[in-house]
Biopython code that builds the backbone (N, CA, C, O; Angstrom):
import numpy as np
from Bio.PDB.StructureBuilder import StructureBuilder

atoms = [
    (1, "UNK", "N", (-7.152, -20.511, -11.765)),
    (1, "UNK", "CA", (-6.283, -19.398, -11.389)),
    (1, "UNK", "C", (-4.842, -19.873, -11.309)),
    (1, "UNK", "O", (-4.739, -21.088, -11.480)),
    (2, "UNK", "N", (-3.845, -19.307, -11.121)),
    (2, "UNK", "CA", (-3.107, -18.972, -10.879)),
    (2, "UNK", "C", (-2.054, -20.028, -9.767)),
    (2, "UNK", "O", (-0.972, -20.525, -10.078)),
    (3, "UNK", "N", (-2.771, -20.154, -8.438)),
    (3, "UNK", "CA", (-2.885, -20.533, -7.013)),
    (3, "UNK", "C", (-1.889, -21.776, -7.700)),
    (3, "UNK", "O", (-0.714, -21.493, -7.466)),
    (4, "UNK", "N", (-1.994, -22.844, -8.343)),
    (4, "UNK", "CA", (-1.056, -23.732, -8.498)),
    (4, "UNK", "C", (0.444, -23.524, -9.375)),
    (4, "UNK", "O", (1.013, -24.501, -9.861)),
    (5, "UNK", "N", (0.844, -22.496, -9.467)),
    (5, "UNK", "CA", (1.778, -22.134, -10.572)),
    (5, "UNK", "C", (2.788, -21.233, -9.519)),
    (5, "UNK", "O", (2.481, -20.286, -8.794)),
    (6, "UNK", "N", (4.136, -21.914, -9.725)),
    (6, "UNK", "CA", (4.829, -21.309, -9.190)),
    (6, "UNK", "C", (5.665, -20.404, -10.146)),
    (6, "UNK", "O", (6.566, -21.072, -10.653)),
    (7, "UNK", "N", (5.668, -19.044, -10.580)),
    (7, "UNK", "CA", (6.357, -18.522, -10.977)),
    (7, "UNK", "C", (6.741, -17.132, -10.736)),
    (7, "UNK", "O", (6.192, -16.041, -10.579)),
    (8, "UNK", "N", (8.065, -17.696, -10.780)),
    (8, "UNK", "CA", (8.664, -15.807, -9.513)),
    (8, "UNK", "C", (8.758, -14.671, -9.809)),
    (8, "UNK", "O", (8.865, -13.766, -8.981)),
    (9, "UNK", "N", (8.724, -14.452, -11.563)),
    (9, "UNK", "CA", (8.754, -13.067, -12.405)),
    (9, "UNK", "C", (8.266, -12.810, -12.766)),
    (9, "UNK", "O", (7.709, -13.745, -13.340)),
    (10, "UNK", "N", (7.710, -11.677, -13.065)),
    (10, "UNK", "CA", (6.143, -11.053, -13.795)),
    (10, "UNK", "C", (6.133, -11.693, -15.300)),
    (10, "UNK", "O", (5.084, -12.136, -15.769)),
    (11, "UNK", "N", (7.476, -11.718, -16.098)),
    (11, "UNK", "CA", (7.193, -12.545, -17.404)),
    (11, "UNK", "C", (7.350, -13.923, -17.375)),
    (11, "UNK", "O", (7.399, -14.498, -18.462)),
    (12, "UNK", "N", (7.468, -14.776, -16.025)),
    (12, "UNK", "CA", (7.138, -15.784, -16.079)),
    (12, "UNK", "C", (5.986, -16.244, -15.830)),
    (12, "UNK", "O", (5.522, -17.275, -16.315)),
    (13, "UNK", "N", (5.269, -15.269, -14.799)),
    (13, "UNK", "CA", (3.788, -15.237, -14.727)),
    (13, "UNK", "C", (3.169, -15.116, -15.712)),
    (13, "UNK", "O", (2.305, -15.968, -15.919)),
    (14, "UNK", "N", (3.390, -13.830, -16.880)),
    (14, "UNK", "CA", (2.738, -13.751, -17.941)),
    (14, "UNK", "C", (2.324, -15.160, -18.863)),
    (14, "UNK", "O", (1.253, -15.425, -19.409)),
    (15, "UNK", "N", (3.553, -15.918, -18.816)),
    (15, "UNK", "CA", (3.859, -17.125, -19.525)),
    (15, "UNK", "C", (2.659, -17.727, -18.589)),
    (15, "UNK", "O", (1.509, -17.532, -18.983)),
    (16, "UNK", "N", (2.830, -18.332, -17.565)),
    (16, "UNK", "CA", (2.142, -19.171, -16.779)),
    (16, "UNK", "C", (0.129, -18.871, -17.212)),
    (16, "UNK", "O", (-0.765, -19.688, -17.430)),
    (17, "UNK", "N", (0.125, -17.780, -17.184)),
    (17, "UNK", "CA", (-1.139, -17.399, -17.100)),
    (17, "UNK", "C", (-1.708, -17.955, -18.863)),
    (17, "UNK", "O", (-2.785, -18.515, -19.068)),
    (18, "UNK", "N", (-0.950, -17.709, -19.658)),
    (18, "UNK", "CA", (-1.117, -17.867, -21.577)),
    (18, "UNK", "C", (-1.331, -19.096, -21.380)),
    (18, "UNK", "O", (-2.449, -19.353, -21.826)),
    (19, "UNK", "N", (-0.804, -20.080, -20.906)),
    (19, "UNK", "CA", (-0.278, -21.540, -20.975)),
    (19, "UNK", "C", (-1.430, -22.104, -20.325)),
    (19, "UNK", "O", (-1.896, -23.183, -20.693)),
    (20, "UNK", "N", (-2.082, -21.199, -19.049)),
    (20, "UNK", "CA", (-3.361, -21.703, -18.743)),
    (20, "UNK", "C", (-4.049, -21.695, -19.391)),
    (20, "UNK", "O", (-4.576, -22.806, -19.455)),
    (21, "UNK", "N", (-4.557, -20.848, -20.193)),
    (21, "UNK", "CA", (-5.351, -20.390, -20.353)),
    (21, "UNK", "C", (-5.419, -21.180, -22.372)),
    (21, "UNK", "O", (-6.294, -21.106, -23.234)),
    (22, "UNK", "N", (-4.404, -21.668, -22.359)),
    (22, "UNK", "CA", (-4.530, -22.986, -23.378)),
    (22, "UNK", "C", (-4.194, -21.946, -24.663)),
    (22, "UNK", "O", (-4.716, -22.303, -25.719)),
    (23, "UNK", "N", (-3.479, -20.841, -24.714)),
    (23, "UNK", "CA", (-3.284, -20.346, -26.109)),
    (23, "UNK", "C", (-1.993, -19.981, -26.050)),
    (23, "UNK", "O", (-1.270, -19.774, -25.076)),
    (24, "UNK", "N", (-1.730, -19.910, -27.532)),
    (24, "UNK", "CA", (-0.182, -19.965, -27.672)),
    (24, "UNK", "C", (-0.247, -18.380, -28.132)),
    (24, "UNK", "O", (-1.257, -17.696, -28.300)),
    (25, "UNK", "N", (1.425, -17.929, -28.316)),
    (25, "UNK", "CA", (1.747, -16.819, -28.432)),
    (25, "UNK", "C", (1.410, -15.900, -29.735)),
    (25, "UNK", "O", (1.321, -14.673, -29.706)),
    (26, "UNK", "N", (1.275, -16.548, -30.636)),
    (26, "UNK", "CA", (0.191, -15.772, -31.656)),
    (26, "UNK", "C", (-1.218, -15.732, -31.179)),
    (26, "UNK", "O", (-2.091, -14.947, -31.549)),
    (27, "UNK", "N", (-1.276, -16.292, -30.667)),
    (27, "UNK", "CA", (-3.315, -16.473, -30.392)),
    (27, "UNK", "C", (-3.238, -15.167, -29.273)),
    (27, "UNK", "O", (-4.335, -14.634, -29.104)),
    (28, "UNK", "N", (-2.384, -14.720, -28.678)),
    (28, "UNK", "CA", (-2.858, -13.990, -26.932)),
    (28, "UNK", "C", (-2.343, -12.265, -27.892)),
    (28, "UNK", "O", (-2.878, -11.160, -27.797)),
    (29, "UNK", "N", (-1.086, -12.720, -28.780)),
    (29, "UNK", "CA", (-0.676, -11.559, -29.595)),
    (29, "UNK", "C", (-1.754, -10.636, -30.873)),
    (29, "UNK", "O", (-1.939, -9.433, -31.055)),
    (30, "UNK", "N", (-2.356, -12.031, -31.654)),
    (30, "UNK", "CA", (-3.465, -11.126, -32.286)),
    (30, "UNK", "C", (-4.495, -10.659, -31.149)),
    (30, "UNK", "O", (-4.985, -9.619, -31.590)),
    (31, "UNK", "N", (-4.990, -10.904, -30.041)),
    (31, "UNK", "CA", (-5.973, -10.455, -29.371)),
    (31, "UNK", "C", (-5.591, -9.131, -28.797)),
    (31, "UNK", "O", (-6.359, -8.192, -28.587)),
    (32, "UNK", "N", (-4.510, -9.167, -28.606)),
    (32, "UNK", "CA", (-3.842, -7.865, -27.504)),
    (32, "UNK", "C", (-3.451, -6.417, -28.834)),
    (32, "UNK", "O", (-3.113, -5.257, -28.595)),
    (33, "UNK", "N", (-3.671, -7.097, -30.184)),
    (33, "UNK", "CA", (-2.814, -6.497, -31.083)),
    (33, "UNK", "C", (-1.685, -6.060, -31.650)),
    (33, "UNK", "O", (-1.441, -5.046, -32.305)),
    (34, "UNK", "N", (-0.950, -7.075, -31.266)),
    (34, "UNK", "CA", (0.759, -6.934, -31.183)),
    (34, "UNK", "C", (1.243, -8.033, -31.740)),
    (34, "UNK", "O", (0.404, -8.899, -31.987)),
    (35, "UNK", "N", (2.639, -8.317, -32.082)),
    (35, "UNK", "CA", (3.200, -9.151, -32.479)),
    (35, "UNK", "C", (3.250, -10.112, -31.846)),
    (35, "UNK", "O", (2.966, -9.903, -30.666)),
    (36, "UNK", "N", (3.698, -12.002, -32.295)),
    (36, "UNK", "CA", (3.734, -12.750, -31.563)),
    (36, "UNK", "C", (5.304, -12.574, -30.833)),
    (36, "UNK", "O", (5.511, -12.852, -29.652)),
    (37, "UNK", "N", (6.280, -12.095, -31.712)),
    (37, "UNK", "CA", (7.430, -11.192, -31.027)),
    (37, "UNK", "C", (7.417, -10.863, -29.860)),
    (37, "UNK", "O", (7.719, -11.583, -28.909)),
    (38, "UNK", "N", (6.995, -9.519, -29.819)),
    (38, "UNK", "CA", (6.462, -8.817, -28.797)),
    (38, "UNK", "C", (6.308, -9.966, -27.537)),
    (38, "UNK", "O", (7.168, -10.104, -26.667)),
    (39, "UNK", "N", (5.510, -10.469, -27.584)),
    (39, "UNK", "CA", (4.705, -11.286, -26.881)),
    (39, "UNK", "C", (5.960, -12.301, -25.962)),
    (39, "UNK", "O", (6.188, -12.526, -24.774)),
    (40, "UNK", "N", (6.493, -12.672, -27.134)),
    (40, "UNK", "CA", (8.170, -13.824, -26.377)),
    (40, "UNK", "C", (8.618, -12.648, -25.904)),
    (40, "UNK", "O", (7.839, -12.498, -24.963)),
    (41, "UNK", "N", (9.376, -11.637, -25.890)),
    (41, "UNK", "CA", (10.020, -10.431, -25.544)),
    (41, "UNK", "C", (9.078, -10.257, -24.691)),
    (41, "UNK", "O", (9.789, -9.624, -23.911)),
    (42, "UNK", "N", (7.856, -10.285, -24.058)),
    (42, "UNK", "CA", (7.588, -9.896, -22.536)),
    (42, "UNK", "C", (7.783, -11.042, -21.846)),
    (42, "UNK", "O", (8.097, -11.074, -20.656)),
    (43, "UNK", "N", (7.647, -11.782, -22.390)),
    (43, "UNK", "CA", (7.495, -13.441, -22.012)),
    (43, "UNK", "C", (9.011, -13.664, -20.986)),
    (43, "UNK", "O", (9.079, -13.976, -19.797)),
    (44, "UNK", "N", (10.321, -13.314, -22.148)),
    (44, "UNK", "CA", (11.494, -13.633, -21.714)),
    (44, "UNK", "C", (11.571, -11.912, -21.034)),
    (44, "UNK", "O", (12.684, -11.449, -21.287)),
    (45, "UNK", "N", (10.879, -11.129, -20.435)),
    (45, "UNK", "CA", (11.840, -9.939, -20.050)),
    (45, "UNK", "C", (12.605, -9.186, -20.449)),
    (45, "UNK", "O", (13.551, -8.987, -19.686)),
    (46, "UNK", "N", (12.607, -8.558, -21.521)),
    (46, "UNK", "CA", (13.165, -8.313, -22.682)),
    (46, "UNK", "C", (12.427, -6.740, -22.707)),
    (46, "UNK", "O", (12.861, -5.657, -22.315)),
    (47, "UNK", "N", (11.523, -7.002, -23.149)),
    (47, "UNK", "CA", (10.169, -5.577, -22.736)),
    (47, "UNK", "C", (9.392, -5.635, -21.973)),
    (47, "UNK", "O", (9.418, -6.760, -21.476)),
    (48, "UNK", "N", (8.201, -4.666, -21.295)),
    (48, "UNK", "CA", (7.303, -4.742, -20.558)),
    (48, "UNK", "C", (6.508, -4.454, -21.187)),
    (48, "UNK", "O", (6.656, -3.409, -21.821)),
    (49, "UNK", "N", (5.281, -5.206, -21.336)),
    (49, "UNK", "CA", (3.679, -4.356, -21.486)),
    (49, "UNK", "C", (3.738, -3.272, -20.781)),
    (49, "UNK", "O", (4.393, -3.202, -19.741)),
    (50, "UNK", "N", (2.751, -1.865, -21.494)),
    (50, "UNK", "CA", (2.076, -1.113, -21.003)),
    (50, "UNK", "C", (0.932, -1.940, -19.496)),
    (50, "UNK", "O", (0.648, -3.110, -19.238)),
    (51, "UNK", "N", (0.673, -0.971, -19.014)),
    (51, "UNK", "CA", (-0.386, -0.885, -17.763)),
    (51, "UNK", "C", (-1.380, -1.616, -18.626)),
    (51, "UNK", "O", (-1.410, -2.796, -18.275)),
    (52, "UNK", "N", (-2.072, -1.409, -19.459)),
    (52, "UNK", "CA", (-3.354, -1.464, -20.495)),
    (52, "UNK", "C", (-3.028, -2.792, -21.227)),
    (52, "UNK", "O", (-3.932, -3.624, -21.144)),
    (53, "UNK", "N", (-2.059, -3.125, -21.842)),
    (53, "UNK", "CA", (-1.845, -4.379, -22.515)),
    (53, "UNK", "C", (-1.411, -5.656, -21.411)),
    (53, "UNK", "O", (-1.342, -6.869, -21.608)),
    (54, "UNK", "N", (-1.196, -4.979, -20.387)),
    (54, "UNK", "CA", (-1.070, -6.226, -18.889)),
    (54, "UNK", "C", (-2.350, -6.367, -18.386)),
    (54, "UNK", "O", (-2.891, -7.472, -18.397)),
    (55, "UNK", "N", (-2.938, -5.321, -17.918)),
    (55, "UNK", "CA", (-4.277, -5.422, -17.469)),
    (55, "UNK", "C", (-5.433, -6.432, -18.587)),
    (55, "UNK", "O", (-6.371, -7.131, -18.202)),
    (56, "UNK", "N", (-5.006, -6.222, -19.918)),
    (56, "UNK", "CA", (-5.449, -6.738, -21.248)),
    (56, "UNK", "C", (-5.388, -8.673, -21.021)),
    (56, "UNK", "O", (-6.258, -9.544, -21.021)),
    (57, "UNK", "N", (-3.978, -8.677, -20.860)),
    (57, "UNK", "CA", (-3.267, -10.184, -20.298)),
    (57, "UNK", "C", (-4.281, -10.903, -19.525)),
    (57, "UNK", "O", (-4.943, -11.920, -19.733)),
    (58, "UNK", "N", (-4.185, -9.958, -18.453)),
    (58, "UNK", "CA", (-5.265, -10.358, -17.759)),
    (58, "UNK", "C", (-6.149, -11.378, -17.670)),
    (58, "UNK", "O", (-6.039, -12.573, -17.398)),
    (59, "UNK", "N", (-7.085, -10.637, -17.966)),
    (59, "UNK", "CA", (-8.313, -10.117, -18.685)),
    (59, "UNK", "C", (-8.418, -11.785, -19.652)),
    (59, "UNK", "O", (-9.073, -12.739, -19.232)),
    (60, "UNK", "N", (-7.754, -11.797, -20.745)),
    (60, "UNK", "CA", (-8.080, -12.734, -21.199)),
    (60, "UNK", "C", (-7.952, -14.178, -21.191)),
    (60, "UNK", "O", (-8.593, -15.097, -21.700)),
    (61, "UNK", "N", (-6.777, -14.080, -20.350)),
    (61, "UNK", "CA", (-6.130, -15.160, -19.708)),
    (61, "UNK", "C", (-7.083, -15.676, -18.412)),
    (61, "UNK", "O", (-6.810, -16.755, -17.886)),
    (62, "UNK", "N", (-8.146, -14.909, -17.946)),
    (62, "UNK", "CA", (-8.746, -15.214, -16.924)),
    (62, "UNK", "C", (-7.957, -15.031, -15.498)),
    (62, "UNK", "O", (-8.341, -15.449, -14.406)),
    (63, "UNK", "N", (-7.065, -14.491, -15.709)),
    (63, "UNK", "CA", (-6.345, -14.212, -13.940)),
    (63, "UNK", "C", (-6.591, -12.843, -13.706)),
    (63, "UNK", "O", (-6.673, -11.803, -14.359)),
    (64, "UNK", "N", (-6.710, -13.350, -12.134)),
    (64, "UNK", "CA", (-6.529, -11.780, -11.732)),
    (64, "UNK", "C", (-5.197, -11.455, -11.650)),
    (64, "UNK", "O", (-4.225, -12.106, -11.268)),
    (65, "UNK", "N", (-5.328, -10.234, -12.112)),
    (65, "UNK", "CA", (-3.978, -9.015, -12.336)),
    (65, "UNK", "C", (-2.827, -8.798, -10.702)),
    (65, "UNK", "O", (-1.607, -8.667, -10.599)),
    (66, "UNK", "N", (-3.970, -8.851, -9.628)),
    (66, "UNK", "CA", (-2.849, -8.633, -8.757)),
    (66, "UNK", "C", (-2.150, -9.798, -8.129)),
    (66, "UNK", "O", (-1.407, -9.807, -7.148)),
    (67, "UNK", "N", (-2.442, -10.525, -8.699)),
    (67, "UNK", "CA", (-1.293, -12.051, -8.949)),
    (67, "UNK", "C", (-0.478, -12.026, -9.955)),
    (67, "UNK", "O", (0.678, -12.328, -9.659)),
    (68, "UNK", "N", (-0.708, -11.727, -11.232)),
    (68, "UNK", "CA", (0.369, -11.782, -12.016)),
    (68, "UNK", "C", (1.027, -10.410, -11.539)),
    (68, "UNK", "O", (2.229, -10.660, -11.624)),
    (69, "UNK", "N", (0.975, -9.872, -11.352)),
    (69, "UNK", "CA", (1.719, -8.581, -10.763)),
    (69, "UNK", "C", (2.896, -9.058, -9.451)),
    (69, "UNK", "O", (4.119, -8.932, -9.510)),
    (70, "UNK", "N", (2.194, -9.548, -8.462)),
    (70, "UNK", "CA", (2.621, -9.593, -7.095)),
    (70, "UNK", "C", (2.941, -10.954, -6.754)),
    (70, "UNK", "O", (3.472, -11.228, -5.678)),
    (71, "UNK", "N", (2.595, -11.969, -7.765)),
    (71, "UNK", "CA", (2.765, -13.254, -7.022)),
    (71, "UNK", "C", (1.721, -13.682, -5.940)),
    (71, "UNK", "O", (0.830, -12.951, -5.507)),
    (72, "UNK", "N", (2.044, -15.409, -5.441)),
    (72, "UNK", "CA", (1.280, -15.527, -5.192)),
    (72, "UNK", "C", (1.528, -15.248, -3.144)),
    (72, "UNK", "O", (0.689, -15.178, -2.247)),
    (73, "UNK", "N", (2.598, -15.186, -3.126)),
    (73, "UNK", "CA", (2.849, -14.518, -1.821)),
    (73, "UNK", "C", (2.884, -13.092, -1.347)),
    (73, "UNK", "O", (2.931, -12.615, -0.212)),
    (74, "UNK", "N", (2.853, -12.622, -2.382)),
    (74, "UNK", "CA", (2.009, -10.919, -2.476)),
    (74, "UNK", "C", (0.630, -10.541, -2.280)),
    (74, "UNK", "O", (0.163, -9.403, -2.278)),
    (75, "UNK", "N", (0.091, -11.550, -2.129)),
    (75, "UNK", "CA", (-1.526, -11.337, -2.412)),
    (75, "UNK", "C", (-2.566, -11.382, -2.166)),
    (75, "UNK", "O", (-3.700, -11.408, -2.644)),
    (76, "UNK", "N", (-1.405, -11.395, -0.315)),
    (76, "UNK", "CA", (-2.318, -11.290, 0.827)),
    (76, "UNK", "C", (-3.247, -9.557, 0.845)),
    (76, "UNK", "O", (-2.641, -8.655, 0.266)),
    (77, "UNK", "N", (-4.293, -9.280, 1.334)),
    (77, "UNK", "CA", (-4.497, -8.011, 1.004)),
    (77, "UNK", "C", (-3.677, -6.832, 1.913)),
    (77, "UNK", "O", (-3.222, -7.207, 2.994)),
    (78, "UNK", "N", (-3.515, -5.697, 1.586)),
    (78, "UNK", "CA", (-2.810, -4.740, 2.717)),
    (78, "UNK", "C", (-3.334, -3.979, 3.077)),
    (78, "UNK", "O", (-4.486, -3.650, 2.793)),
    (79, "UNK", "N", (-2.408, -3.381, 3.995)),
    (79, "UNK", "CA", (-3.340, -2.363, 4.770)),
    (79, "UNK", "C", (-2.961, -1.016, 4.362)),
    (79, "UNK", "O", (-1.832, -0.646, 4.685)),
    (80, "UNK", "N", (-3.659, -0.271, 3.751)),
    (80, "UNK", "CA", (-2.961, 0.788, 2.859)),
    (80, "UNK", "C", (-2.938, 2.057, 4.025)),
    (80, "UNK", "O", (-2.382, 3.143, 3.861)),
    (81, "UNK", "N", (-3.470, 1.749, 4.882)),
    (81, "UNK", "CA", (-3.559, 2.949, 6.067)),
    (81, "UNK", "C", (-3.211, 2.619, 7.608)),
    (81, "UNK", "O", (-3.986, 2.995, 8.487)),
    (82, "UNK", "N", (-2.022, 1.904, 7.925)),
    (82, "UNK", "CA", (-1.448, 1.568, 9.147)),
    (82, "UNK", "C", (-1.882, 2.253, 10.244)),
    (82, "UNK", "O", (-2.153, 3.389, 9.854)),
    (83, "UNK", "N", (-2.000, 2.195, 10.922)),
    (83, "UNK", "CA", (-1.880, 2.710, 12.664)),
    (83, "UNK", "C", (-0.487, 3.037, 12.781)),
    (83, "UNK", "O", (0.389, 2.222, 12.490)),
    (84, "UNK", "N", (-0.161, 4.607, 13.343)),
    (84, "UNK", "CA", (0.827, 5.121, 13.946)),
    (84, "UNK", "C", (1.654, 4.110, 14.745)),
    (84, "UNK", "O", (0.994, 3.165, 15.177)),
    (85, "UNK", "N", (2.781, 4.110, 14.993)),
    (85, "UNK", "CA", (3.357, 2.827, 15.725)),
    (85, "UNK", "C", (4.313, 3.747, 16.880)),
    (85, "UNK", "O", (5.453, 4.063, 16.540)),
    (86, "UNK", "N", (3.868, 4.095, 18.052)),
    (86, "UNK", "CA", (4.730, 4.915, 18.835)),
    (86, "UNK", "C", (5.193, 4.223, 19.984)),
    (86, "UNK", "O", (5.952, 4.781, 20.777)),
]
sb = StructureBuilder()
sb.init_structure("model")
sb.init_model(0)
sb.init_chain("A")
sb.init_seg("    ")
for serial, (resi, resn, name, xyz) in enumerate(atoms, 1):
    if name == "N":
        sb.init_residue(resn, " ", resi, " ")
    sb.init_atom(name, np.array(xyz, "f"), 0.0, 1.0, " ", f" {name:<3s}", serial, name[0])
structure = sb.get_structure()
Protein backbone atom coordinates (compact mmCIF):
# COMPACT_ATOMS: atom_id res chain seq x y z
CA UNK A 1 0.00 0.00 0.00
CA UNK A 2 0.49 3.21 -0.01
CA UNK A 3 1.33 3.72 4.05
CA UNK A 4 5.15 4.28 3.10
CA UNK A 5 4.89 7.00 0.38
CA UNK A 6 4.82 10.37 1.14
CA UNK A 7 3.00 12.24 -1.42
CA UNK A 8 0.91 15.43 -0.91
CA UNK A 9 -1.10 15.72 -4.34
CA UNK A 10 -3.54 13.55 -5.80
CA UNK A 11 -1.18 13.45 -9.08
CA UNK A 12 1.59 12.76 -7.06
CA UNK A 13 -0.19 10.01 -5.45
CA UNK A 14 -1.33 8.82 -8.76
CA UNK A 15 2.45 8.65 -9.67
CA UNK A 16 3.34 6.99 -6.33
CA UNK A 17 0.73 4.32 -6.62
CA UNK A 18 1.98 3.36 -10.84
CA UNK A 19 5.56 3.26 -9.54
CA UNK A 20 4.37 0.73 -6.95
CA UNK A 21 2.81 -1.09 -8.55
CA UNK A 22 6.03 -1.60 -10.99
CA UNK A 23 4.43 -0.22 -14.38
CA UNK A 24 5.31 2.52 -16.37
CA UNK A 25 3.10 5.06 -18.07
CA UNK A 26 2.22 3.27 -21.22
CA UNK A 27 1.57 0.01 -19.39
CA UNK A 28 -1.23 1.77 -16.67
CA UNK A 29 -2.35 4.00 -20.07
CA UNK A 30 -3.14 0.98 -22.41
CA UNK A 31 -5.06 -0.65 -19.43
CA UNK A 32 -7.15 2.42 -18.48
CA UNK A 33 -7.48 3.09 -22.38
CA UNK A 34 -5.95 6.32 -22.83
CA UNK A 35 -2.90 7.77 -23.90
CA UNK A 36 0.47 7.45 -22.27
CA UNK A 37 0.06 11.47 -22.57
CA UNK A 38 -2.86 11.63 -20.83
CA UNK A 39 -1.44 9.66 -18.20
CA UNK A 40 1.91 12.32 -17.58
CA UNK A 41 -0.83 15.16 -17.78
CA UNK A 42 -2.62 13.58 -14.69
CA UNK A 43 0.57 12.62 -13.37
CA UNK A 44 1.93 16.39 -13.55
CA UNK A 45 -1.71 18.05 -12.82
CA UNK A 46 -2.36 19.24 -15.90
CA UNK A 47 -5.83 17.16 -16.19
CA UNK A 48 -7.88 15.10 -13.91
CA UNK A 49 -9.19 11.61 -14.43
CA UNK A 50 -12.80 11.08 -14.49
CA UNK A 51 -14.35 9.44 -11.10
CA UNK A 52 -14.23 5.96 -13.23
CA UNK A 53 -10.69 6.20 -14.71
CA UNK A 54 -9.37 7.11 -10.89
CA UNK A 55 -11.36 4.58 -9.29
CA UNK A 56 -9.82 2.40 -12.49
CA UNK A 57 -6.09 3.69 -11.07
CA UNK A 58 -7.00 2.24 -8.33
CA UNK A 59 -8.00 -0.74 -8.89
CA UNK A 60 -5.03 -1.72 -10.75
CA UNK A 61 -2.43 -0.26 -9.01
CA UNK A 62 -3.68 -2.22 -5.98
CA UNK A 63 -4.41 0.88 -3.63
CA UNK A 64 -7.13 1.80 -2.02
CA UNK A 65 -8.82 4.85 -3.56
CA UNK A 66 -9.47 6.69 -0.33
CA UNK A 67 -5.76 7.18 0.06
CA UNK A 68 -4.96 8.24 -3.18
CA UNK A 69 -7.76 10.63 -2.87
CA UNK A 70 -7.19 11.90 0.79
CA UNK A 71 -3.73 11.04 1.67
CA UNK A 72 -2.39 9.37 4.14
CA UNK A 73 -3.45 11.76 6.97
CA UNK A 74 -6.96 11.83 5.63
CA UNK A 75 -7.67 8.40 6.24
CA UNK A 76 -8.53 8.28 9.45
CA UNK A 77 -12.30 7.16 9.16
CA UNK A 78 -15.14 9.97 9.86
CA UNK A 79 -17.89 10.51 11.37
CA UNK A 80 -20.38 11.37 8.77
CA UNK A 81 -23.16 12.01 11.45
CA UNK A 82 -21.76 14.20 14.47
CA UNK A 83 -23.59 14.77 17.66
CA UNK A 84 -25.24 18.23 18.01
CA UNK A 85 -22.63 20.32 19.92
CA UNK A 86 -24.72 22.78 22.28
Amino acid sequence: TMLNVTANTVPARLRAARLLAGMDQAQIAQQLGVSRYTVGNWERGVFEPTVTQFLAWAQITGQPADQMIDGLSECAPRDLNPEPTD
